[in-house]
N, C-alpha and C positions, 0 to 999 in steps of 0.2 A: 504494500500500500504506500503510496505518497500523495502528499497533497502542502500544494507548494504557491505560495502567494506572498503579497509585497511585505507583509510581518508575521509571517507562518510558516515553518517548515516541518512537516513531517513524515520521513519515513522508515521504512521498517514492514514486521509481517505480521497476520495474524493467523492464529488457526483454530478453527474451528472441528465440532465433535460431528458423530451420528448422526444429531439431532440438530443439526443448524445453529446449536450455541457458541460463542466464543468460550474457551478453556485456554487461551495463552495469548498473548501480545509481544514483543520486540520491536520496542524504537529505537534502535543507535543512536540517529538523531532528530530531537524533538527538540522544537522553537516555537514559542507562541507570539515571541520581537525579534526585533533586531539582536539584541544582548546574550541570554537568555542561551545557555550549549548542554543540552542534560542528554540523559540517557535514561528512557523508562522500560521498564520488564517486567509484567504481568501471568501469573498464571494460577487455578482454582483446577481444585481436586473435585468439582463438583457439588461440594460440601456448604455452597453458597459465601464462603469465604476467600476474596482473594490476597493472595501474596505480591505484593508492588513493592519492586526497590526502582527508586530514584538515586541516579548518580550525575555528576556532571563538576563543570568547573567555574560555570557562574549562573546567577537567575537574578532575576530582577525583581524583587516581594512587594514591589507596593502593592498590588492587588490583595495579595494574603495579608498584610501587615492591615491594611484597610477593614478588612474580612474580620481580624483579630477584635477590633473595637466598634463592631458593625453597633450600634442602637437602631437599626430599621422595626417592622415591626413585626410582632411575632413570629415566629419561624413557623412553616405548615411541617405538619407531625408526615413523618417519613411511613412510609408505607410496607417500610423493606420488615422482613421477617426476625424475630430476636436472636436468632444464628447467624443471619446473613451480615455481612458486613467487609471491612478492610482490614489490613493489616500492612503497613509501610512503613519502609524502613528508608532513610535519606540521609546520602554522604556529598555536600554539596560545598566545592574549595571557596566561592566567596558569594553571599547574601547580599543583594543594594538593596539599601533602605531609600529614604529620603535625605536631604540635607549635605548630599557625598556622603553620609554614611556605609559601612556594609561589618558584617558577620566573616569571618572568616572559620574554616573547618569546622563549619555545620552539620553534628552525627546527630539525627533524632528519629526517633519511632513513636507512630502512631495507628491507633488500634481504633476503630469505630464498630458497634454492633446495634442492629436496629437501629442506625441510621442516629445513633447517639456514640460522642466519644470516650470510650473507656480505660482507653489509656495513653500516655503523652509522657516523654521525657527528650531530652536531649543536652546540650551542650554546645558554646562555641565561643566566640574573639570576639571583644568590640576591638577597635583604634586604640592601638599601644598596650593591648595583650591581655587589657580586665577581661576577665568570663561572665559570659552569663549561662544559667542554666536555668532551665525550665521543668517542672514537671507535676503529672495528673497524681493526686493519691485519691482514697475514699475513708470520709469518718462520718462515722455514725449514719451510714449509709444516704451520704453526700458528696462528690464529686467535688473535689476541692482542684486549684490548677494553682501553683506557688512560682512564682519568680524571683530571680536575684541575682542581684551585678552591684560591683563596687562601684559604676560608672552609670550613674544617673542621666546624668545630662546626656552623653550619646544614648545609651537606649532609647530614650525618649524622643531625642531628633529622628533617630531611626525608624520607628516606627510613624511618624510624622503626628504626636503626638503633642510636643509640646518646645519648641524649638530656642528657648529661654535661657534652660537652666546650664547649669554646669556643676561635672562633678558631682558626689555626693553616693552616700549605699541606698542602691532601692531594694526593696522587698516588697512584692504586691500575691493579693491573696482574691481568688475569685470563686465562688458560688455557684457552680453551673445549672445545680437546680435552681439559685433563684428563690424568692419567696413571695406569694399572693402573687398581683398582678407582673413583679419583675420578674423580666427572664434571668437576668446573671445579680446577682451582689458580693459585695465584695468592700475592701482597703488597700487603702496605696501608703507607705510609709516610706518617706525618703529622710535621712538622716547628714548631716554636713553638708550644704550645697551651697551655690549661690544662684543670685538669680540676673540676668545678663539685659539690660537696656527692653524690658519689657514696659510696651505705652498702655496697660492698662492700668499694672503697680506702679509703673510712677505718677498716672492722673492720679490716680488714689492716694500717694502720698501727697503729692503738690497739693490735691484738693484739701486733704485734710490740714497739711502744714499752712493752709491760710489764717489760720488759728493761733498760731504760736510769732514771737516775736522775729523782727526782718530778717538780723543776722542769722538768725537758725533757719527760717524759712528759705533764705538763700541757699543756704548749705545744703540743704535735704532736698529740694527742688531739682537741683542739680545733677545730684548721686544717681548716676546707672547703674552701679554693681551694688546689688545688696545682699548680705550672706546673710543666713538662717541656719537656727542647729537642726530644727524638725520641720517635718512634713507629718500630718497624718491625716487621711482624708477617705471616709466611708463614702459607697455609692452603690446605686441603685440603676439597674439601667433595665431598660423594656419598650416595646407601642414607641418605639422611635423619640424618647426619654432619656435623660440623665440626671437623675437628683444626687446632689448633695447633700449629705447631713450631717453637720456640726464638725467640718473641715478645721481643723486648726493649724497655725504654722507659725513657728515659736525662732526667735533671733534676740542677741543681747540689744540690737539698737533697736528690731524693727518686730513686730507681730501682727497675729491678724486671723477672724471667725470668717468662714465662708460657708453659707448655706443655700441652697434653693435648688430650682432646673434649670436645665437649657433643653427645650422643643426643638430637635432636629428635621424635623414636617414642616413646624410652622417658623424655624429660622429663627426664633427669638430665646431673650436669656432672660433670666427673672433671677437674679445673685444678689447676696448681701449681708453685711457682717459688721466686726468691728475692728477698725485700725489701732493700732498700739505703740505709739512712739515711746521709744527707750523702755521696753519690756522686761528685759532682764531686769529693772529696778522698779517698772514700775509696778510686779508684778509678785515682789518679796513678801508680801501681805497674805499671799494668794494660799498659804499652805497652812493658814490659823484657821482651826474648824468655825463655823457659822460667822464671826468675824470676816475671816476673807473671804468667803463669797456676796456679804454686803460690800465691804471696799471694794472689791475685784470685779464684783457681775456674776451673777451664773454661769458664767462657764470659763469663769477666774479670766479672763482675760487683760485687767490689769486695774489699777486704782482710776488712772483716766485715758479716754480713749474716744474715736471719734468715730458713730455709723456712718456708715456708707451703702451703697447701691450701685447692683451693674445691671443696667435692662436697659431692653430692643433688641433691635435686628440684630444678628451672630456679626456681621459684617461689619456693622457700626456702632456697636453701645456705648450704649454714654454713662460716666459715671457720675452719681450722684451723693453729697455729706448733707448734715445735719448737722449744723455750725453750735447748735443749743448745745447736742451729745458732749462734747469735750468738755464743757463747763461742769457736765453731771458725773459725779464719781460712781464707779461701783452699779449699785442694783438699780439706782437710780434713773443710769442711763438708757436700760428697759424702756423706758416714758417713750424716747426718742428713736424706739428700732426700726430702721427702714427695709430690714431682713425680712425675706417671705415667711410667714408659719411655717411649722412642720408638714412637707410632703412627701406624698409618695410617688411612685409610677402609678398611671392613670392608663385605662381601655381607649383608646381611640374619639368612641361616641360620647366619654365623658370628658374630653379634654381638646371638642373640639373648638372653642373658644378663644381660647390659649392666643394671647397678643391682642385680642381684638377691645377697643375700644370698651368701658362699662360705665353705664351710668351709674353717679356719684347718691350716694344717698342727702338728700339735704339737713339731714343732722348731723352728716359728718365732717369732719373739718376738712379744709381745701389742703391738698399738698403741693405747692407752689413747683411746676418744671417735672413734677417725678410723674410717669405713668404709672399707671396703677392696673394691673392682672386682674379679669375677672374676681370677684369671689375677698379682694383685698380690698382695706382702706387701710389710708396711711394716715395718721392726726399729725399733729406737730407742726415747726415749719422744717423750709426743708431750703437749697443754696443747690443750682446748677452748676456743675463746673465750665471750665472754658471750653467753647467752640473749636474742638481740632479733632 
């Protein structure tokens, strides 16, 4: 068999049984681009199981890396039988990612039955020789998938996830079964990083630093590189969804709560937290029982601190403070939250709203600049940032 076009090549043979079935495959060489030199090798004992080794000496993964962090919506239940299934094995000398990134000497296996994956490990190189490795276990009869690399920042461009950071140990932990309406959940923990000329964190600080005296507000306005000791950050993904809940991310100068959604359907973000300048100190309060969580906040994030807001379009949000919030210490600050309630992943027909315009009820206060999410009001006042 060959079949050969302007980003496709492939040839090779198949063979079929008695009965008109395919029982073996040989590609030498199989291209689905330009880039992209593998060798695939298939063949089933009949047993509804087949054996696939992948070999080659480059492939190009954005598709699979994309695949990896799909939130489209629910997956249609596979039809295939509880025996029937894959079993693949992959020796592949170098992965591209995104960003120039790639993987180098990538050995992993992977097992699917009924059309669900049951087992997954592997191993391989980021840039300058960090490992990461991956792999499926099951507790408590749930399909857990654990990652980890001492090299945060590239995995994360890699994947074309998050192209900011740098450095730092990640370990992330995912859910396959999912709970209620999500398909996956899961936490992401990144430990020593920095964070590299990102224009959202630094509206956020700018916004927030409008508050504090010139000389300092020069100084922090300015700062692109901002390092942090932690990352830790739960989520919830399903129905083309991704909630946050109670994201925190801890540095001696700088910290900060992240909670809400971002609608991958309807394009928009609904985010919001609280900002914490000079955290390591301000935050020394935080470990006196029922005391620090009055100075601190409920969810200790420092004596004082300023809400903020990220909503709209994924393309363009704007960020939004509440100039009051910094004044207000501790639980106080509550009064002033421009953070969504607690959510979850929502079915389609219930969340099909989502971004659109909602009428304001007339007893509730106006909130100056901020849109507001069906189903939300925001009291208080509230402070636009600048137009960029």
């Amino acid at each position: 068999m060959r079949i050969a076009k302007s980003d496709i090549a492939i040839e090779g043979e198949i063979e079929f049984d008695n009965k008109g079935r395919v029982k073996r495959f040989e590609f030498p060489s199989f291209s689905l681009d330009l880039v992209s030199r593998l060798s695939v090798t298939g063949k089933t004992a009949g047993d509804g199981v087949w054996k696939i080794a992948v070999n080659g000496k480059s492939y190009v993964g954005h598709t699979y890396f994309r695949s990896l962090f799909s939130v489209g919506d629910a997956q249609v239940q596979s039809t295939a039988a509880a025996g029937e299934g894959y079993d693949v094995t992959a020796n592949i000398e170098t992965v591209q990612g995104f960003d120039d990134i790639s993987l180098r000497g990538l050995k992993a296996n992977m097992s699917l039955r009924g059309g669900k994956l049951s087992a997954l490990s592997g191993r391989a190189e980021l840039p300058g020789g960090d490992p990461l490795a991956f792999e499926l276990s099951r507790e408590r009869g749930r399909r857990l998938i654990r990652v980890d690399t001492s090299d945060a920042g590239r995995a994360l461009k890699l994947v074309g996830v998050y192209p900011n950071m740098e450095g730092g140990r990640l370990q992330l932990e995912v859910d396959l079964d999912g709970s209620g309406a999500a398909e996956k959940t899961g936490t992401l923990w990144v430990n020593q990083f920095r964070v590299l000329g990102d224009p959202v964190v630094s509206e956020v600080v700018g916004s927030a630093d409008e508050s504090v005296p010139a000389i300092a507000r020069k100084q922090h306005v300015a700062r692109q590189v901002f390092d942090f000791d932690s990352l830790r950050a739960p989520f919830s993904v399903g129905h083309g969804q991704i909630v946050i809940q109670d994201a925190s991310i801890k540095g001696a100068l700088l910290g900060a709560t992240l909670r809400g959604k971002a609608d991958f359907n309807d394009k928009v973000v609904d985010l919001g937290g609280t900002y914490v300048l000079l955290q390591g100190l301000n935050n020394m309060l935080a470990p006196i029982p029922v005391l620090g969580e009055l100075l601190s906040g409920p969810r200790k994030e420092g004596v004082f601190g300023t809400n903020y807001a990220i909503r709209g379009p994924m393309a363009r949000p704007q960020v939004f403070v509440h100039p009051l919030s910094t004044l207000a210490p501790g639980i106080f600050r509550e009064i002033f939250q421009l953070a969504p309630d607690t959510q979850s992943v929502s079915p389609r027909d219930e969340n099909a709203g989502v971004g659109k315009p909602s009428a304001r009820s007339s007893s509730s206060p106006a909130a100056i600049g901020i849109p507001v999410a069906p189903g939300n009001t925001i009291g208080g006042w509230s402070s636009e940032t600048r137009p960029n």
